[in-house]
KELUM-308315 format. One line per field, with one value per residue: residue in three letters; x, y, z of N, C-alpha, C in turn. Coordinates in steps of 0.05 Angstrom, whole numbers, plus 5000, padded with zeros to 4 digits. Example, Ala and Ser with C-alpha at 12.3 -4.5 7.8 and 13.67 -1.06 7.14 Angstrom:
2
type <- ALA/SER
n_c1 <- 5264/5257
n_c2 <- 4886/4955
n_c3 <- 5156/5142
ca_c1 <- 5246/5273
ca_c2 <- 4910/4979
ca_c3 <- 5156/5143
c_c1 <- 5264/5258
c_c2 <- 4934/5001
c_c3 <- 5156/5157
//
This chain:
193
type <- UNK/UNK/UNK/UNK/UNK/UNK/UNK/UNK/UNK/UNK/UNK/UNK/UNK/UNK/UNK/UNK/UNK/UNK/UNK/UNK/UNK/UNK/UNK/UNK/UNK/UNK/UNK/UNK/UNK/UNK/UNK/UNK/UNK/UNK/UNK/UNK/UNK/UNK/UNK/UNK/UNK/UNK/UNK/UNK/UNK/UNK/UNK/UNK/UNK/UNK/UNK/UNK/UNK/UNK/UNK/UNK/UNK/UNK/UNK/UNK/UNK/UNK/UNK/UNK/UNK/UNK/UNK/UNK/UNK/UNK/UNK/UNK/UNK/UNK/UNK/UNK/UNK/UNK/UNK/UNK/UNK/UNK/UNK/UNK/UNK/UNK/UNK/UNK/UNK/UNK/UNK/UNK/UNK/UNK/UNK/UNK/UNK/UNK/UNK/UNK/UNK/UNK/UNK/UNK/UNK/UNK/UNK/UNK/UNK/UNK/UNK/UNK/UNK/UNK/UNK/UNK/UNK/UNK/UNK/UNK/UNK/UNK/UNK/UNK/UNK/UNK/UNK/UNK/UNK/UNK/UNK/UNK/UNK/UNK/UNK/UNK/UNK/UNK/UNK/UNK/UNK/UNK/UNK/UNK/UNK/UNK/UNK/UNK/UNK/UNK/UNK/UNK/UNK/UNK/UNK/UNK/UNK/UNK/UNK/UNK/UNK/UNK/UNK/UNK/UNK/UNK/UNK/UNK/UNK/UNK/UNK/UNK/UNK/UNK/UNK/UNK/UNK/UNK/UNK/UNK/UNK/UNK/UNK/UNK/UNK/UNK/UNK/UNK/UNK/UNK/UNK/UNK/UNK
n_c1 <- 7167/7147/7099/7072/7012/6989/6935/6861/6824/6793/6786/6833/6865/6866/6870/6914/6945/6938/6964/7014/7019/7045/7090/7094/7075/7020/6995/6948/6924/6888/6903/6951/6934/6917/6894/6895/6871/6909/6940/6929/6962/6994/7009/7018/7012/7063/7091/7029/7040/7079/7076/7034/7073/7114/7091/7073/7114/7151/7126/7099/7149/7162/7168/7139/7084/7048/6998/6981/6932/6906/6854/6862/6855/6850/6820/6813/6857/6889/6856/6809/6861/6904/6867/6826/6795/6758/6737/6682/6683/6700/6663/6639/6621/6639/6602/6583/6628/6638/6594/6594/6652/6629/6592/6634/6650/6611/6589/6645/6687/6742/6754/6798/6840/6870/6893/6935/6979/7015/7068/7095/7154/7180/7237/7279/7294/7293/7273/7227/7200/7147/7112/7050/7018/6960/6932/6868/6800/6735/6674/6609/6574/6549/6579/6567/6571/6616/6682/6699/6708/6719/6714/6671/6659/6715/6749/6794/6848/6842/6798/6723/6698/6688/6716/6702/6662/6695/6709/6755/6797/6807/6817/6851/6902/6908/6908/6928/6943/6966/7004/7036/7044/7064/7117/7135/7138/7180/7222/7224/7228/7282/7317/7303/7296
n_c2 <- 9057/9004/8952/8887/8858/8793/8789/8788/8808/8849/8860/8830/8862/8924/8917/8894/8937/8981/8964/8968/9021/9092/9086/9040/9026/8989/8949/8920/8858/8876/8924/8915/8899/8837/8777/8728/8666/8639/8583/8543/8498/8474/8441/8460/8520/8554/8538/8550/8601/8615/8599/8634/8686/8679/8672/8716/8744/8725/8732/8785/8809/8844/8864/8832/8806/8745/8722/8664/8637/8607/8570/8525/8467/8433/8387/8367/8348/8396/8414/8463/8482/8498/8480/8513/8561/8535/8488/8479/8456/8462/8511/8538/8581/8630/8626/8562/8536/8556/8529/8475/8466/8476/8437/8397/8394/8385/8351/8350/8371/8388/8461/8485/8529/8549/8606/8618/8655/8660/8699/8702/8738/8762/8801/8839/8784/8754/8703/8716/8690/8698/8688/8696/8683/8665/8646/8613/8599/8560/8570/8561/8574/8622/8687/8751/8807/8826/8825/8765/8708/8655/8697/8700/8658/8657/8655/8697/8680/8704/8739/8750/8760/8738/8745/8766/8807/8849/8889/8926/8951/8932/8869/8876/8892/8843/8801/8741/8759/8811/8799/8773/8810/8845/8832/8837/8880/8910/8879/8905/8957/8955/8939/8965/9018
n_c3 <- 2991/2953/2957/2933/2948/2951/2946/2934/2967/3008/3059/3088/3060/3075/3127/3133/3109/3148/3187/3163/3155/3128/3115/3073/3011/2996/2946/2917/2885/2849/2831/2805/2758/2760/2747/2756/2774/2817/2839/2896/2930/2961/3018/3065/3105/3103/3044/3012/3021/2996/2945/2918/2933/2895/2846/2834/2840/2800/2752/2748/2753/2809/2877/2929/2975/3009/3032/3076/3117/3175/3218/3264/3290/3362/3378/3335/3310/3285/3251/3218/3187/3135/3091/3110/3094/3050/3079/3080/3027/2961/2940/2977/3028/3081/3122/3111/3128/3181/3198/3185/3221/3272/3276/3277/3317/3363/3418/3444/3485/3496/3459/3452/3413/3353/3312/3254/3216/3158/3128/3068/3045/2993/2963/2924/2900/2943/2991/3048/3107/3153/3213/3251/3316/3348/3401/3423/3428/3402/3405/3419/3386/3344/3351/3354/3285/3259/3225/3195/3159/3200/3252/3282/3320/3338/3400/3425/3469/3542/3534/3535/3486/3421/3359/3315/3351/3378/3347/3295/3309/3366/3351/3308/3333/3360/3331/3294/3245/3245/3284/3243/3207/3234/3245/3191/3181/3211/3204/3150/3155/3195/3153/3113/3108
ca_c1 <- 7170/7118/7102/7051/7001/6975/6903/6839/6802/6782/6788/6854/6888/6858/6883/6952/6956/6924/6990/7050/7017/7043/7117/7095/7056/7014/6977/6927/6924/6867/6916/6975/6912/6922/6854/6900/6872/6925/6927/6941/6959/7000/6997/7022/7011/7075/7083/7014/7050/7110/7070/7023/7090/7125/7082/7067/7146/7162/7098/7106/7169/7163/7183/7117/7082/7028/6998/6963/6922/6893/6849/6870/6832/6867/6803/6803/6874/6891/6842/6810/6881/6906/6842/6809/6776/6749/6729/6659/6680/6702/6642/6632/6631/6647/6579/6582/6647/6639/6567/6614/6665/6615/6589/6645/6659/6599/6599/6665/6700/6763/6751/6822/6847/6889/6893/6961/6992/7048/7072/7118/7158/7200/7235/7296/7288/7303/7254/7229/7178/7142/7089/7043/6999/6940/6918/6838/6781/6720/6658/6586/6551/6560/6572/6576/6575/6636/6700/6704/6714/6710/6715/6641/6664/6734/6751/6835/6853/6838/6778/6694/6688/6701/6735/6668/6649/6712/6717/6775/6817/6824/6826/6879/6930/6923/6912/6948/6955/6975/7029/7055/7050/7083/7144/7143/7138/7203/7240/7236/7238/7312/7328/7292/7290
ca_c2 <- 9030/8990/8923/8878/8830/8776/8794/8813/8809/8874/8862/8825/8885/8940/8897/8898/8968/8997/8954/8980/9047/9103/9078/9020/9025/8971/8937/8891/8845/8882/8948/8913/8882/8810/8771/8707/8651/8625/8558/8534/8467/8459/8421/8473/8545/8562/8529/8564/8630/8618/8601/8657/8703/8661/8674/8741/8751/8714/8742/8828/8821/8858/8852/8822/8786/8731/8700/8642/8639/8577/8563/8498/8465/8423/8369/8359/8347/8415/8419/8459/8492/8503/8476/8534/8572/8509/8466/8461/8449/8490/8530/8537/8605/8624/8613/8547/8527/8553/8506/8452/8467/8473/8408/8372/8402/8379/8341/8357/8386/8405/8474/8499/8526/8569/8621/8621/8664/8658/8713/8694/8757/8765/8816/8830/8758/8736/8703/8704/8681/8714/8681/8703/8657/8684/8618/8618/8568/8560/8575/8534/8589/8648/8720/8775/8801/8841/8811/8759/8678/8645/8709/8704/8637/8648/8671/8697/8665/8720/8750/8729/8758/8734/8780/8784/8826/8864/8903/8916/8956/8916/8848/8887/8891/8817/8776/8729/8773/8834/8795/8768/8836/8865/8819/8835/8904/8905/8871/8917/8972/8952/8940/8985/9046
ca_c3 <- 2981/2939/2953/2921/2969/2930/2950/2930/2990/3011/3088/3093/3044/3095/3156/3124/3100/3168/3207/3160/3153/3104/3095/3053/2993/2993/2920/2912/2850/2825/2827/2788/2742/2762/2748/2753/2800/2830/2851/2928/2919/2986/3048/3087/3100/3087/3023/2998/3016/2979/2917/2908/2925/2875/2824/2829/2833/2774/2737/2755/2764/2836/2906/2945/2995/3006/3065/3081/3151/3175/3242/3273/3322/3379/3373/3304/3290/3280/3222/3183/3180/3114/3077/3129/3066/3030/3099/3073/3003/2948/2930/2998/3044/3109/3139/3113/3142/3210/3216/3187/3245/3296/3276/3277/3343/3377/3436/3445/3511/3484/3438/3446/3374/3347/3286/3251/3193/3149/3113/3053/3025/2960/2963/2914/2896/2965/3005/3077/3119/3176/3222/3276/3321/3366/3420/3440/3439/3398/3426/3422/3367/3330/3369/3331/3260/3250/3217/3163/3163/3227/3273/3294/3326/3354/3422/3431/3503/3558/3527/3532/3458/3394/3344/3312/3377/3399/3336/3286/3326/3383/3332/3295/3351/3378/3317/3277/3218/3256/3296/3227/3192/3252/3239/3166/3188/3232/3179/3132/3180/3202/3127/3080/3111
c_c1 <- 7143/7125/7075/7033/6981/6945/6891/6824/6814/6795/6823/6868/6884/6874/6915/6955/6949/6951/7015/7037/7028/7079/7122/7073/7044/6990/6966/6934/6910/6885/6941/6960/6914/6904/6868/6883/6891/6920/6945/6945/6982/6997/7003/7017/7032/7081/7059/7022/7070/7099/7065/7051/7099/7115/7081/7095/7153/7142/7094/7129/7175/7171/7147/7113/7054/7026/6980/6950/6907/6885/6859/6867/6842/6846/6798/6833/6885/6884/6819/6841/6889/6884/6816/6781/6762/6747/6703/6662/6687/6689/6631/6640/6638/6629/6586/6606/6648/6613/6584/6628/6652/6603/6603/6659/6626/6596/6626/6679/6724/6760/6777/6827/6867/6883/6919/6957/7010/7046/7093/7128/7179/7210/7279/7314/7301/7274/7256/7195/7167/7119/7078/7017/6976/6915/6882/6819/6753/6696/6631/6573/6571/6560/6584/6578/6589/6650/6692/6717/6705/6712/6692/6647/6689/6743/6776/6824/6852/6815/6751/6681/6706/6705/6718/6657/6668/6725/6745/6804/6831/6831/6855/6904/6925/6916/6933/6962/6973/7008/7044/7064/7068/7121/7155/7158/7172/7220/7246/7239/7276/7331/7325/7295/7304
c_c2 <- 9020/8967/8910/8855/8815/8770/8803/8813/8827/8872/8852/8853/8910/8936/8912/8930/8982/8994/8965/9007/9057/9092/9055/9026/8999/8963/8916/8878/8856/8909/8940/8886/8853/8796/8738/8693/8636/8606/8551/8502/8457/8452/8433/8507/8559/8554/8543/8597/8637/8618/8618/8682/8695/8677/8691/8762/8753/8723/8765/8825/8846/8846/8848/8805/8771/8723/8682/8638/8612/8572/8532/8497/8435/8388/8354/8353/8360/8425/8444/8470/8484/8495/8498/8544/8559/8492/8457/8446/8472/8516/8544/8574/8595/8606/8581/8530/8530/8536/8477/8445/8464/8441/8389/8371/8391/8354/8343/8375/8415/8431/8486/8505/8552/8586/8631/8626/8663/8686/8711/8727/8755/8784/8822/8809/8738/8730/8691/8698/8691/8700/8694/8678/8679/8654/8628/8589/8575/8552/8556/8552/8618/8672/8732/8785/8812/8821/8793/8730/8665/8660/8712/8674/8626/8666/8671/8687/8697/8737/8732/8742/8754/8752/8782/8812/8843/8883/8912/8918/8938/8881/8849/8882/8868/8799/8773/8742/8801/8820/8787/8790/8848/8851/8826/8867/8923/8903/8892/8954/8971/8949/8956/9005/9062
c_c3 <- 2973/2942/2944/2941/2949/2949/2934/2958/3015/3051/3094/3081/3058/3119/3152/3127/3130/3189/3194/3146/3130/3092/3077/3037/2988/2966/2924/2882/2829/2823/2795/2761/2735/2776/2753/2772/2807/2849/2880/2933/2941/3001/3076/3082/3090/3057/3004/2999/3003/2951/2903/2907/2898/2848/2813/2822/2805/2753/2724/2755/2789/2857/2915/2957/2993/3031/3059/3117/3155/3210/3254/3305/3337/3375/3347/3290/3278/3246/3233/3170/3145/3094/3092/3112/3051/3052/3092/3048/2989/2941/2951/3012/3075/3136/3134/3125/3170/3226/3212/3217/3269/3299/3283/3304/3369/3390/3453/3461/3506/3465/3435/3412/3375/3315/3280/3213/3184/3123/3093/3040/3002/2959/2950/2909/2922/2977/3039/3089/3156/3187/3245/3285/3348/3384/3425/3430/3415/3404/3408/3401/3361/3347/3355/3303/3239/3239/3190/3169/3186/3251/3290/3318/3341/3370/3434/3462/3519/3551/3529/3510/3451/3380/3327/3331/3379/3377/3317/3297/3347/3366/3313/3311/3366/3363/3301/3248/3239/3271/3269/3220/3205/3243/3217/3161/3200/3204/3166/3147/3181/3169/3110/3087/3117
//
């Protein structure tokens, strides 16, 4: 089976492919030569995962999936969630969003947070939706300089590293993408195969 992930980014499309292994063929955008930018113009994670499927559906004409991931932080109103990627600003990276976050976290007792995925799929023009959630707390500074976004900065609940530190493997099997993928995984598992 071939499915399309409305990615380019190199680490998420690894992630994925590493969790549904060899029985799914998994494409990037830059495989099925799709330079589009697609615009994220919802208020919710799901919603930005239905689009990019959407588009890419109605576009390739293929079966595919999209996600949207979003940290959300118990102190802040469960922000930066879905503006996660763009918290400093558009032009903005990761570094600069997690000094943002830390900023806007200082003084501040409470660091509980969370990291939640939605996985939208398309898949002979039906669509479903798959999420995974992964609870922990964000810590007073950066540790570590593995991973990618705010993993240098967030610590799953029962662990004293951040998934900066604890490598992909063990990040693989207890984050929010992995528990979605796993769901998406299953699915088509019981159906496709």
């Amino acid at each position: 089976m071939k499915l399309v992930f409305a990615t380019n980014n190199k680490h998420k499309l690894q992630e994925v492919r590493d969790i549904l292994g060899d029985r799914v063929e998994v494409l990037s955008l830059k495989d099925i030569d799709c330079n589009d930018e697609i615009p994220e113009t919802g208020t919710t994670l799901e919603e930005n995962a239905l689009i990019k499927a959407r588009w890419i559906s109605e576009k390739y004409n293929c079966n595919c999936f999209a996600d949207d991931t979003g940290l959300e932080v118990d102190a802040l109103d469960g922000a930066p969630g879905v503006y996660s990627a763009r918290y400093a600003g558009e032009e903005c990276d990761s570094e600069a969003n997690m000094l943002k976050l830390l900023q806007n976290l200082t003084g501040k007792t409470n660091r509980t947070a969370q990291f939640r995925t939605v996985i939208a799929l398309i898949i002979n023009r039906e669509e479903y939706l798959f999420d995974g959630v992964v609870k922990g707390s964000i810590s007073t500074e950066k540790m570590g300089e593995a991973g990618f976004g705010y993993d240098p900065i967030f610590v799953p609940q029962g662990y004293d590293l951040s998934f900066a530190q604890m490598g992909s493997d063990v990040k693989n099997s207890i984050g929010h993408r992995y528990r979605a993928t796993e769901k998406l995984s299953i699915y088509l598992k019981e159906n496709y195969d």
